[in-house]
N, C-alpha and C positions, 0 to 999 in steps of 0.2 A: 274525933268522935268515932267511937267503933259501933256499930250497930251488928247484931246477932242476931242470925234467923237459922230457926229448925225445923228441917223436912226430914219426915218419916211419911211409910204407906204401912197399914197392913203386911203383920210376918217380914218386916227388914228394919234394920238399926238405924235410927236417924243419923241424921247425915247434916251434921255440922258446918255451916260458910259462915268466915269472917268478911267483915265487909270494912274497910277505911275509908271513911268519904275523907277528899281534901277540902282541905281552909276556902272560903269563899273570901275572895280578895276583888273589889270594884272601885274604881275613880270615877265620882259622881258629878256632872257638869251641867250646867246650862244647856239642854238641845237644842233652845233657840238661838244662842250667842252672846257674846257681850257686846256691849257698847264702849271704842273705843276709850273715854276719858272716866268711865264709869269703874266701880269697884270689882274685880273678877275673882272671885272663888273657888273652889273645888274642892270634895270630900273626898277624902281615901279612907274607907270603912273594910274591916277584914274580922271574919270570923275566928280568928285564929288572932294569937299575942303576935304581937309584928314592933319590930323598933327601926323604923324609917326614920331616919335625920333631915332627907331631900327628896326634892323632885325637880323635875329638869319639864321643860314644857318646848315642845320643837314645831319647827316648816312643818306643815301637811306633806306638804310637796316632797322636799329635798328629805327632811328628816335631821334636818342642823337644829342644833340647842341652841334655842335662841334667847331664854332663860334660864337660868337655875335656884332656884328657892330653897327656904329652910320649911320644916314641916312646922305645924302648933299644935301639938296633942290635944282632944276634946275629947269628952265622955261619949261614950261607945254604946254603951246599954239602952239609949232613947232608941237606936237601932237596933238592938239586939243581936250588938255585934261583940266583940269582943276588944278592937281597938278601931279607932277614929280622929284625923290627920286632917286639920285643915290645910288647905293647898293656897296661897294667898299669891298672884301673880298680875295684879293691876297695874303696875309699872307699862307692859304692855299695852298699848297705844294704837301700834302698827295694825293694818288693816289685813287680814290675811287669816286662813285656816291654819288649827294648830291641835295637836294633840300634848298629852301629858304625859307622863313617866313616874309611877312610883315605886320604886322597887322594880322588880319583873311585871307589875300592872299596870297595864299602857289602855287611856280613858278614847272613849268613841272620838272622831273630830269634831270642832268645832269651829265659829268662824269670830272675829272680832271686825267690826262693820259697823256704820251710824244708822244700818237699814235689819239690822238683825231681827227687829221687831215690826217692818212692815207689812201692813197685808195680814197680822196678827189682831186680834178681837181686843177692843179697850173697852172695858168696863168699869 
């Protein structure tokens, strides 16, 4: 997406800046956590056309892959994004912090725990 803007003053010739914004790429997660035996998701949304095959989901700690997934294209435009990647990685079980990996977009941590939702408002 190029965006144009023109500055001129009084008696001088405008003055022409190109601007390229880059692609907004995010892996979207649960901030409160999953619950081990429960279903764990994750969106990979990107402003820009992206063809992701995988995503790999590692240790908080260490940074070892301790999955790796296949992506499942979803429609993008509810976000008004351009493309949209469910991240599908329930398999995971183990109790522990973890982050995500899609392409060069690595998602905030998160933890998988039977307490992730303690101390949380139920209505």
């Amino acid at each position: 997406k190029n965006v144009n803007k023109v500055y001129s003053s009084p008696g001088f010739l405008p003055v022409f800046i190109f601007l390229k914004t880059s692609a907004v790429d995010v892996i979207r997660i649960n901030q409160l956590g999953y619950l081990p035996k429960s279903v764990k998701t994750a969106v990979f949304l990107s402003s820009d056309n992206r063809e992701i095959r995988s995503f790999t989901v590692h240790n908080a700690v260490s940074g070892e892959v301790v999955f790796t997934g296949k992506t499942e294209s979803k429609p993008a435009s509810q976000w008004g994004m351009k493309t949209a990647f469910r991240l599908n990685f329930s398999s995971i079980e183990k109790d522990g912090g973890y982050y995500i990996k899609a392409g060069e977009t690595r998602s905030h941590d998160f933890r998988i725990n039977a307490d992730v939702y303690a101390g949380t408002a139920d209505f």
